[in-house]
C-alpha positions, 0 to 999 in steps of 0.5 A, a space after each residue: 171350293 171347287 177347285 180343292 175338290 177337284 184336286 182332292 179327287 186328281 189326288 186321289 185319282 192319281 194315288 189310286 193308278 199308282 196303288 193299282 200299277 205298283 201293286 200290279 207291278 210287285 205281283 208281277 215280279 212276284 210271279 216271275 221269282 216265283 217261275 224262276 225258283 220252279 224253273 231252277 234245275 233241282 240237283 237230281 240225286 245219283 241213285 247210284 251214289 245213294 245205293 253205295 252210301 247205303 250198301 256202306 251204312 248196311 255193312 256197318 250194320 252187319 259189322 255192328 250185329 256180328 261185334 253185338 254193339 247196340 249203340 253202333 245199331 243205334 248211330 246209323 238211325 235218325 233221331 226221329 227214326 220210327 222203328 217196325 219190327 217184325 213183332 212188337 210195337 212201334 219204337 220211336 227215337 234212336 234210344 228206343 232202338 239202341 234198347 230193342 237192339 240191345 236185347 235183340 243182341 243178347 237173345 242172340 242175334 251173330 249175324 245180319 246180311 243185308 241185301 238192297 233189291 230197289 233203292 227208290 228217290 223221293 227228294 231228301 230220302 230214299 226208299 230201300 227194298 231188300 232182303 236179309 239174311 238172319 242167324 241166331 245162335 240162342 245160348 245153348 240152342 241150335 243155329 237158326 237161320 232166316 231169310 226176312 225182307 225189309 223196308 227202310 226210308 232213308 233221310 239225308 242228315 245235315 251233314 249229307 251221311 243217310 240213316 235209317 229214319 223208318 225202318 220196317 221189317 219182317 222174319 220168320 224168326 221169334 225176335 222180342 
């Protein structure tokens, strides 16, 4: 009786140190993947080639006010873009945005130039700082012309264009 408790308590004993180690050994190598993936270099992201993709899409957007094509507005959002204009409430979703647009258009918006000041990296998106050149030519009325500036967060699609996904403005002009 001994005897069998004794190679019950070896058994045990030897189970316990192979436990103990192999988990140890796992959490070591755990650890090291884990440096690994954070000591991978990260691409950096050429701010130069984001300010010309967005200079890009900012010339689509003049071409789709100056043509008054809401849904070309629309195509250059996200999705999921949440929309701040100057006035009004928060619009949520690109077919919210292809309606504001639509209306912006026919209360008669010709012209948007818009101007990049600071584009900012943060990772899959970029923050943009710039300034926008506005006429109005209002059925009947005089030209209106304003100068506004904006915000705009840009996120990089699944295949790789950026588009607006928050978009924050301000003007001086009565736009909806």
């Amino acid at each position: 009786m001994r005897r069998k408790n004794f190679i019950l308590i070896m058994v045990g004993f030897v189970f316990s140190l192979c436990f103990t180690f192999g988990c140890q050994k796992q959490a070591e190598v755990v650890a090291e993947e884990e440096k690994a993936v954070q000591e991978e270099p990260k691409e950096a992201m050429d701010l130069a080639q984001v300010r010309q993709s967005i200079a890009e899409a900012n010339s689509k957007f003049g071409e789709a006010v100056r043509s008054g094509n809401a849904t070309a507005l629309a195509s250059l959002y996200t999705e999921d873009t949440r929309f701040l204009p100057a006035k009004g409430e928060m619009i949520q979703g690109s077919e919210g945005v292809e309606a504001y647009w639509a209306g912006a258009l026919q209360s008669g918006i010709k012209e948007i130039v818009l101007t990049t000041v600071e584009i900012i990296g943060m990772g899959d998106m970029v923050c943009e700082i710039g300034k926008a050149a506005v006429t109005i030519q209002p059925e009947g009325q005089e030209t209106i012309e304003d100068i506004g500036k904006y915000v705009v967060i840009w996120k990089k699609t699944a295949d790789g264009a950026w588009k607006l996904h928050v978009d924050i403005w301000n003007t001086n002009l009565p736009l909806q």
